[in-house]
PARO-731404 format. One record per atom (N, C-alpha, C, CB): residue number from 0; atom name; x, y, z. Coordinates in steps of 0.001 Angstrom, whole numbers. Each point is the difference from the previous one (the first is absolute). Glycine has a CB too. Layout:
REM PARO-731404
(r NUM; 'CA'; (X; Y; Z))
...
This chain:
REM PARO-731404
(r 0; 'N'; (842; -1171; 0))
(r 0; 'CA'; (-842; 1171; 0))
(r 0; 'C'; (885; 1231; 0))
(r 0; 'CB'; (-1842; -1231; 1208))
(r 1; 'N'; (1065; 2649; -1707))
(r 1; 'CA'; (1271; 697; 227))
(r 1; 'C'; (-772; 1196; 1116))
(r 1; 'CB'; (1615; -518; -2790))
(r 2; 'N'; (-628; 747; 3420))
(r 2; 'CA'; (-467; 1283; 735))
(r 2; 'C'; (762; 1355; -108))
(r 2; 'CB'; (-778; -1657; 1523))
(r 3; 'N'; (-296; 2600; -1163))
(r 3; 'CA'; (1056; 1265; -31))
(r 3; 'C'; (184; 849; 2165))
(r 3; 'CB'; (-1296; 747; -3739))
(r 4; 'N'; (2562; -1111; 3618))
(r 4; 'CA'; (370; 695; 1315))
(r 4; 'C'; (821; 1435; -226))
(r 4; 'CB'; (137; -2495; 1119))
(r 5; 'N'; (-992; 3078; -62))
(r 5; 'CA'; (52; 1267; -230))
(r 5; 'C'; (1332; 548; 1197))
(r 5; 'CB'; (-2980; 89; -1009))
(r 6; 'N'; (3730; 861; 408))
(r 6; 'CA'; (1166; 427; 1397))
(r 6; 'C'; (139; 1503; 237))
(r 6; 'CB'; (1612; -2024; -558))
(r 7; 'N'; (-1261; 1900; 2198))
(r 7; 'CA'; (179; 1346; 338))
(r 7; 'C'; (1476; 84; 534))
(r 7; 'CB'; (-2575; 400; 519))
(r 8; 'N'; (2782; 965; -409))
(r 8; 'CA'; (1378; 644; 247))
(r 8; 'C'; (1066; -989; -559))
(r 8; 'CB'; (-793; 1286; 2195))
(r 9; 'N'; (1562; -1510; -851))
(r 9; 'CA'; (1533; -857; -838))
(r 9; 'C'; (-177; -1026; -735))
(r 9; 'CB'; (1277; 352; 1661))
(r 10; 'N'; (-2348; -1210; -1478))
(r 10; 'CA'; (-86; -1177; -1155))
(r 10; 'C'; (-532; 694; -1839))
(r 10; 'CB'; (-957; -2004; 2578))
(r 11; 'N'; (36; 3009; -2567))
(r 11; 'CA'; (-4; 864; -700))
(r 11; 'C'; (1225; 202; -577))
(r 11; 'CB'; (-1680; 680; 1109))
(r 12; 'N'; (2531; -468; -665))
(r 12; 'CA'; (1174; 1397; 364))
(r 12; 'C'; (1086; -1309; -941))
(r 12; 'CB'; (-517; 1936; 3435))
(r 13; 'N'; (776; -3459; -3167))
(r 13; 'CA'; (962; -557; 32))
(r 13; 'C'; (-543; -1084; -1348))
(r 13; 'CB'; (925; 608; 2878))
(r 14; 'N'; (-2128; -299; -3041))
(r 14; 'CA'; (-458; -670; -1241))
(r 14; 'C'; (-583; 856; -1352))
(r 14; 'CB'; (-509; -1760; 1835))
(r 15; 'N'; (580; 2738; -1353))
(r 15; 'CA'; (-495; 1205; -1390))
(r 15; 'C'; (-840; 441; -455))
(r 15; 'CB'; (976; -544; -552))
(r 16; 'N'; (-2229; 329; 1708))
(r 16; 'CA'; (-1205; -276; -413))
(r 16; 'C'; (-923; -146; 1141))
(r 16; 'CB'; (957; -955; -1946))
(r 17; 'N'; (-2535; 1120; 1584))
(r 17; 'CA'; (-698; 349; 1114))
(r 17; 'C'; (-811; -1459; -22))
(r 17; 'CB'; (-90; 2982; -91))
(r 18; 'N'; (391; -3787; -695))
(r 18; 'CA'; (-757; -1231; 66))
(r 18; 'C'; (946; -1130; -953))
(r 18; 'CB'; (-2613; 1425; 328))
(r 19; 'N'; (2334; -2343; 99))
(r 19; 'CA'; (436; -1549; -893))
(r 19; 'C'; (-750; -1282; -416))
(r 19; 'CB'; (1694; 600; 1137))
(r 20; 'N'; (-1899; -840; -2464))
(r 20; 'CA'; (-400; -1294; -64))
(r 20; 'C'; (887; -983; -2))
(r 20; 'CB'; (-1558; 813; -932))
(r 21; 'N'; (557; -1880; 1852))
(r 21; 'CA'; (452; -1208; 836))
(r 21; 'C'; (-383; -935; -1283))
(r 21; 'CB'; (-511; 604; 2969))
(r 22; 'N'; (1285; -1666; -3194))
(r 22; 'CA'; (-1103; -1343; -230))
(r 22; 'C'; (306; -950; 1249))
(r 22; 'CB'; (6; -61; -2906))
(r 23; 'N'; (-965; -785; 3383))
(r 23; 'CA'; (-263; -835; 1368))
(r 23; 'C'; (-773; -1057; -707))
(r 23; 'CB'; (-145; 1879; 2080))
(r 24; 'N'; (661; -3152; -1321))
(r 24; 'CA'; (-865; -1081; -103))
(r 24; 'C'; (-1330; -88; 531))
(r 24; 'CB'; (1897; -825; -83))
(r 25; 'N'; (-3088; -186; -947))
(r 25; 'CA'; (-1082; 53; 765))
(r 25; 'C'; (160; -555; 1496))
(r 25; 'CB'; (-1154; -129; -2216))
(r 26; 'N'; (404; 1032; 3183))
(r 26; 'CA'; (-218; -295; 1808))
(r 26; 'C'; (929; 140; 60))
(r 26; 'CB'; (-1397; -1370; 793))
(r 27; 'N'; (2123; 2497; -1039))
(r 27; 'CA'; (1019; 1143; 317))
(r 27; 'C'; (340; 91; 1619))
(r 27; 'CB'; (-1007; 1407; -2143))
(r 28; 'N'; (1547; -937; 3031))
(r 28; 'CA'; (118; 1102; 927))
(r 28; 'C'; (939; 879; 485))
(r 28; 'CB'; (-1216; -1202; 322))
(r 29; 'N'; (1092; 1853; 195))
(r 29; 'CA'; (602; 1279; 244))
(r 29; 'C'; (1604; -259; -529))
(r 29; 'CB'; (-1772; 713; 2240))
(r 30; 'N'; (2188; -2192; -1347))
(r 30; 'CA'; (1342; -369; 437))
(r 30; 'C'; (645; -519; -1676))
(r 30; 'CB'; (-725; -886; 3098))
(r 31; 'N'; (-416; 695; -4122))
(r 31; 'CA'; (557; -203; -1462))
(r 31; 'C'; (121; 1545; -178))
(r 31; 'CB'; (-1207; -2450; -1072))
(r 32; 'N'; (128; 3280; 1054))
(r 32; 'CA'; (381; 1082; -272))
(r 32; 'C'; (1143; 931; 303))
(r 32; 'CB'; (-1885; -571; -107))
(r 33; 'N'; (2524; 587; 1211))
(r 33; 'CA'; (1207; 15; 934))
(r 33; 'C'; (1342; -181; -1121))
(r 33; 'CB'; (-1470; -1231; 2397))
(r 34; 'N'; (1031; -237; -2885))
(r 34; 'CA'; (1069; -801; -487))
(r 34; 'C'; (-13; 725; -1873))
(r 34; 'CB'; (-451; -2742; 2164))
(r 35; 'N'; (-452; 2639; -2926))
(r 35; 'CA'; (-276; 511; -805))
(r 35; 'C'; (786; 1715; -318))
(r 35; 'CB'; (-2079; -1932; 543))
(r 36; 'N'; (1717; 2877; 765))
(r 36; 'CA'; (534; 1044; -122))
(r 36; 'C'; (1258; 67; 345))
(r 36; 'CB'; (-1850; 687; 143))
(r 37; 'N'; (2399; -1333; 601))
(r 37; 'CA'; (1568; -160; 50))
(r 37; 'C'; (562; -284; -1217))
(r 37; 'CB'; (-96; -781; 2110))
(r 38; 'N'; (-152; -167; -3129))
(r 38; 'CA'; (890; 64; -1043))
(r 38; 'C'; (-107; 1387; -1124))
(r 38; 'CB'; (-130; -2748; 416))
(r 39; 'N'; (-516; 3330; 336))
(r 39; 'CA'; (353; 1509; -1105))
(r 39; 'C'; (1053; 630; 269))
(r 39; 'CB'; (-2063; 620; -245))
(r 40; 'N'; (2906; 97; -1013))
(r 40; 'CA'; (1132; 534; 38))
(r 40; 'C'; (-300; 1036; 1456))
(r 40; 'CB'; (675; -326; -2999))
(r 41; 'N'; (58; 1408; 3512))
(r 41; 'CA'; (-600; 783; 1083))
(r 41; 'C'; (-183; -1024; 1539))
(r 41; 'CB'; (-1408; 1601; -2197))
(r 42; 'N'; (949; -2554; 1852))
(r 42; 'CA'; (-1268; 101; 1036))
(r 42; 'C'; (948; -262; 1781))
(r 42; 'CB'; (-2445; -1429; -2294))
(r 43; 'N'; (3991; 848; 1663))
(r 43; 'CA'; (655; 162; 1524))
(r 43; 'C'; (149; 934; 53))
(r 43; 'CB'; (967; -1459; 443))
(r 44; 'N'; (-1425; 2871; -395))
(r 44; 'CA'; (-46; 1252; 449))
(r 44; 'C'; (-1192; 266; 1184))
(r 44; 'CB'; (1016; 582; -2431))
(r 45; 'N'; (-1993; -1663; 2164))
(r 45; 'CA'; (-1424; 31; 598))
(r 45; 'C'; (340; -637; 1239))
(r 45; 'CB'; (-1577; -149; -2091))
(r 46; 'N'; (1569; 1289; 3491))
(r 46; 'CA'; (-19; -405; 1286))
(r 46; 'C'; (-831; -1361; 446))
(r 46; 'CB'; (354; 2485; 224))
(r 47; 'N'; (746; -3582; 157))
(r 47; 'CA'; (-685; -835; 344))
(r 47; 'C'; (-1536; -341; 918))
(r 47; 'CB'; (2356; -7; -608))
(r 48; 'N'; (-2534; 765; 1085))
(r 48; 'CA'; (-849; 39; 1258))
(r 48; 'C'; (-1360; 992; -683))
(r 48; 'CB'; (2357; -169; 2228))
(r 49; 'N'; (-2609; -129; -3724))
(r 49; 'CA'; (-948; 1182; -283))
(r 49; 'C'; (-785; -1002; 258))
(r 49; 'CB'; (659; 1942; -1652))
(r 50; 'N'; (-2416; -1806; 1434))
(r 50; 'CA'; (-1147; -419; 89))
(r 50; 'C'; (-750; -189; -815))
(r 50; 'CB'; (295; 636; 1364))
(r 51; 'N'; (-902; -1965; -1687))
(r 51; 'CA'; (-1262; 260; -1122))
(r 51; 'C'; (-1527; 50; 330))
(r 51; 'CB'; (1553; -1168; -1341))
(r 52; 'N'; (-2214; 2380; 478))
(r 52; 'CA'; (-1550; -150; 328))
(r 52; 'C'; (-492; -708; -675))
(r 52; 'CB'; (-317; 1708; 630))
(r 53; 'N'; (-539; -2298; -202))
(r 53; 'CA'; (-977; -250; -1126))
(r 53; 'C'; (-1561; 333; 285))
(r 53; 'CB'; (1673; -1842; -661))
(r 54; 'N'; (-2263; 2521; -92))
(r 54; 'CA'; (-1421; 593; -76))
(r 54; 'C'; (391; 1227; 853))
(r 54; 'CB'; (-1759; -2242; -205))
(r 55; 'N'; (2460; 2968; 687))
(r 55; 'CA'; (504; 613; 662))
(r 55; 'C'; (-436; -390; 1870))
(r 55; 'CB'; (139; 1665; -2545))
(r 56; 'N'; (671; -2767; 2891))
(r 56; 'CA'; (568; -253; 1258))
(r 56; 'C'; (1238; -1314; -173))
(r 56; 'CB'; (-2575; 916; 1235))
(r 57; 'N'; (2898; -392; -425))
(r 57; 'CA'; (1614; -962; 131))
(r 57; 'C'; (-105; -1061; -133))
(r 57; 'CB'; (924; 972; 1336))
(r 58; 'N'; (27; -2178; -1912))
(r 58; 'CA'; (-242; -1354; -341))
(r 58; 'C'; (1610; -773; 73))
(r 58; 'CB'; (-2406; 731; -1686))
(r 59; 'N'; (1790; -1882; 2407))
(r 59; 'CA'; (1043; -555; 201))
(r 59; 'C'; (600; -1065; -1347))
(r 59; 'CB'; (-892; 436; 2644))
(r 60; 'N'; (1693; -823; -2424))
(r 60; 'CA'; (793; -1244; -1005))
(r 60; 'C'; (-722; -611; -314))
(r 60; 'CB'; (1694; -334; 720))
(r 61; 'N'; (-2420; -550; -81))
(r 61; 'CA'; (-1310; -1103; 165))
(r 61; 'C'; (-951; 393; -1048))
(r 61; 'CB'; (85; -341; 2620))
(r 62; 'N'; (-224; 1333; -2409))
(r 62; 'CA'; (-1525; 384; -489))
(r 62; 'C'; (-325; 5; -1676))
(r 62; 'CB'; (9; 1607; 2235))
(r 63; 'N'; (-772; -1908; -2563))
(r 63; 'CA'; (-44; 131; -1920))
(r 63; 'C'; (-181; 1232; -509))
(r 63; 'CB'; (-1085; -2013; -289))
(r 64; 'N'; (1357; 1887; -830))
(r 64; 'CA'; (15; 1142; -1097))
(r 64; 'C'; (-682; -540; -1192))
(r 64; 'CB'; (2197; 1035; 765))
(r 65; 'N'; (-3897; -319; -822))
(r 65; 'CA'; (-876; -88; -1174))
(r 65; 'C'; (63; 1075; -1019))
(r 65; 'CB'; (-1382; -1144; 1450))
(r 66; 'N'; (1102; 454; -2714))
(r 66; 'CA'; (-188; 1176; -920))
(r 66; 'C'; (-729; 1149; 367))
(r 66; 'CB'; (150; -1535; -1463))
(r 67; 'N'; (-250; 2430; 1161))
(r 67; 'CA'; (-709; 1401; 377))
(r 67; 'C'; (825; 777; 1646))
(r 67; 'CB'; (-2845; -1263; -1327))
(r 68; 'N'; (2837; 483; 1643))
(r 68; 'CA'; (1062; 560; 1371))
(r 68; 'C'; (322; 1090; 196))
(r 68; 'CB'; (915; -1497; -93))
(r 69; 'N'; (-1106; 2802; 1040))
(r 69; 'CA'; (961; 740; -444))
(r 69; 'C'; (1474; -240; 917))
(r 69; 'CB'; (-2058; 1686; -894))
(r 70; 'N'; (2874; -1672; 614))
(r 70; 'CA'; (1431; -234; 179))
(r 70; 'C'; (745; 1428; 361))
(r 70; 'CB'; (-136; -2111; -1747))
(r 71; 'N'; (993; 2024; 3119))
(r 71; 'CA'; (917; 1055; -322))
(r 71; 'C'; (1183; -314; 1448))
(r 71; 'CB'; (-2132; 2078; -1519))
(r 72; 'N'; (3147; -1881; 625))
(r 72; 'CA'; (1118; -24; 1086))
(r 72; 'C'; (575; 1337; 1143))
(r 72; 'CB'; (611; -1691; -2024))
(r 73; 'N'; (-1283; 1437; 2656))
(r 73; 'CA'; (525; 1412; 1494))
(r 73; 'C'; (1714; -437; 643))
(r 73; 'CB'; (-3253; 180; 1403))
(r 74; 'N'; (4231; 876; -1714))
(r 74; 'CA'; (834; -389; 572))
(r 74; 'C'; (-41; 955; 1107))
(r 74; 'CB'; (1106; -1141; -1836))
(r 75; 'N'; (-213; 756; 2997))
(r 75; 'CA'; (156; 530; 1362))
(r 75; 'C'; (182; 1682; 402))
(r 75; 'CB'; (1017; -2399; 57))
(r 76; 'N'; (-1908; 2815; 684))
(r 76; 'CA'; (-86; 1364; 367))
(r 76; 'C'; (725; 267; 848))
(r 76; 'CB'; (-1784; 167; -508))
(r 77; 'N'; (2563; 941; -6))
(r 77; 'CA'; (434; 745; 1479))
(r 77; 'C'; (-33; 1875; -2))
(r 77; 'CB'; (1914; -2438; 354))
(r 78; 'N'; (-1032; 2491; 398))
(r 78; 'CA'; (-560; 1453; 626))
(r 78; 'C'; (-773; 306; 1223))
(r 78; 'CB'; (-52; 236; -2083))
(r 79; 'N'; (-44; 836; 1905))
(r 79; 'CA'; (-265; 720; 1360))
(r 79; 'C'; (-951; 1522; -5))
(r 79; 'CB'; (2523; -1182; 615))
């Protein structure tokens, strides 16, 4: 299946772009998706410890990834 994950700030920043298409196997999850976006050129720039939503709330490894999904990678906040 393919999906489109969407990125903010440094993953943005380290891939060139405000979004990426994925292709993922059918009954996908997060933890293929994980794996999937790592082999993009860039993507060891992408702080390990970022987060994925899905439908917009946080999702773990476990969890699947359906067509229509919305997808997006949150990497780690800081500041003050």
């Amino acid at each position: 299946m393919t999906i489109d994950l969407l990125l903010f700030a440094s993953a943005s920043d380290a891939l060139g772009a405000r979004s990426v298409r994925l292709e993922l196997p059918e009954k996908a999850t997060v933890a293929d998706l994980r794996r999937a976006l790592a082999s993009l050129p860039g993507a060891d720039r992408i702080p390990a410890r970022s987060m994925v939503a899905r439908n917009r709330v946080y999702a773990r490894d476990a969890d699947p990834v359906a067509p229509g999904d919305e997808l997006a990678l949150i990497p780690p906040v800081s500041g003050g």
